[in-house]
Every structure is written in structure tokens, then in C-alpha cells.
C-alpha positions as CSV (number, residue, x, y, z in Angstrom):
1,X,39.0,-76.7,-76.4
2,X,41.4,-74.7,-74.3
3,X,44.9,-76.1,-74.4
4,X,45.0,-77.3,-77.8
5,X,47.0,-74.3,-78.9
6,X,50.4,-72.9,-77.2
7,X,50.6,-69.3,-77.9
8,X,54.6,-68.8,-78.7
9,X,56.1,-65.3,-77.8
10,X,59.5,-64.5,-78.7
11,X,60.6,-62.4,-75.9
12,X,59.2,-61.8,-72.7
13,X,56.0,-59.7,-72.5
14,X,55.5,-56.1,-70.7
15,X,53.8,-56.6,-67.0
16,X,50.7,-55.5,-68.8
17,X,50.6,-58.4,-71.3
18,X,51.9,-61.2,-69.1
19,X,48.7,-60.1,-66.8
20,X,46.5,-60.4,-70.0
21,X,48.2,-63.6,-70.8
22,X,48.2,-65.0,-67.4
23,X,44.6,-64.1,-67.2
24,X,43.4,-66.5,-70.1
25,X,44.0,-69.9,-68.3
26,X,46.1,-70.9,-71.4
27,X,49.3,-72.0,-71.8
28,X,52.4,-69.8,-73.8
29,X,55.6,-70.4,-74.4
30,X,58.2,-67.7,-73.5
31,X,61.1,-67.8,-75.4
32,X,64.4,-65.7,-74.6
33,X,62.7,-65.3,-70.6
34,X,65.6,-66.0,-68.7
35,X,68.6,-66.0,-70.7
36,X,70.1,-62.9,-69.2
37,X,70.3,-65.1,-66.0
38,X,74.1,-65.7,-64.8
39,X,72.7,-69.5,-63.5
40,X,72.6,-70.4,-67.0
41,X,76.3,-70.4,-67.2
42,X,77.7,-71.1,-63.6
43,X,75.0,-74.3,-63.5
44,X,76.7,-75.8,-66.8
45,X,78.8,-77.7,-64.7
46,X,79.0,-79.0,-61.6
47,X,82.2,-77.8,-59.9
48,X,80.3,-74.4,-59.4
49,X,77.4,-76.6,-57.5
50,X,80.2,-77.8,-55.8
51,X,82.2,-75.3,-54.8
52,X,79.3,-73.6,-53.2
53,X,78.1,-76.6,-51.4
54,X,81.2,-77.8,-50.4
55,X,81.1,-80.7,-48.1
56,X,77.7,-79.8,-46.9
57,X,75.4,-82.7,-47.1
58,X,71.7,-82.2,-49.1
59,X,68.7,-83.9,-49.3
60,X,67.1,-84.8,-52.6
61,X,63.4,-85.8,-52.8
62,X,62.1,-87.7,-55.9
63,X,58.9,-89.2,-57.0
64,X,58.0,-92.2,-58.6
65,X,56.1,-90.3,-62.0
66,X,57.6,-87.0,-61.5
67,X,54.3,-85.4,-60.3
68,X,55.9,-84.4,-56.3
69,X,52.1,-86.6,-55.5
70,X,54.5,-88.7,-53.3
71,X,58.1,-88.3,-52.7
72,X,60.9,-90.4,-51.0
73,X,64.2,-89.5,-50.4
């Protein structure tokens, strides 16, 4: 049965495997796939959020399961 198995990979695949992988219908795991991006640090806290935002006003959405089948703000 397909999904009973999540392939692991330990860095992120060349274009030609993540087609291959992609292809499958299964779900992986890709470890180490964003790591170089500079959100991971600025996003740690959130002065940076709010410094960027400043007193601009946003609208947040949620749902009642998590599943965005439904959401109220």
C-alpha cells in the first residue's frame, strides 16, 4: 500500500531526481531543503515580523481542524 513508507533523503535531490521522486505519488522527506534560507533566522523572533509590518494591520484566516475546508477570520 502506497504511503506506508516515507522515503528519507538527506539533502535535497538534483532536478532530475526530485522529478523521479515527484513522479511516484509517494511521500519523502527532505532533510537539509531549506536551511540555507535567511527566513530561518530573521523569523526566530518576532521584532523582525514587526519591524517589517509596522503598524500595518493583517488579516489572519484559521480553521476549525486545520484543513483551510472552512476558514473564519
Amino acid at each position: 500500500m502506497q504511503g506506508e513508507h516515507v522515503e528519507v533523503l538527506h539533502a535535497p535531490p538534483t532536478a532530475l531526481a526530485f522529478a523521479r521522486i515527484i513522479g511516484r505519488h509517494a511521500p519523502v522527506v527532505i532533510e537539509g531543503a531549506v536551511d540555507h534560507w535567511p527566513a530561518l533566522e530573521k523569523w526566530k523572533t518576532d521584532a523582525y515580523i514587526a519591524g517589517v509590518l509596522g503598524e500595518r494591520p493583517i488579516t489572519v484566516s484559521m480553521t476549525p481542524d486545520g484543513l483551510a475546508d472552512g476558514t473564519f477570520s
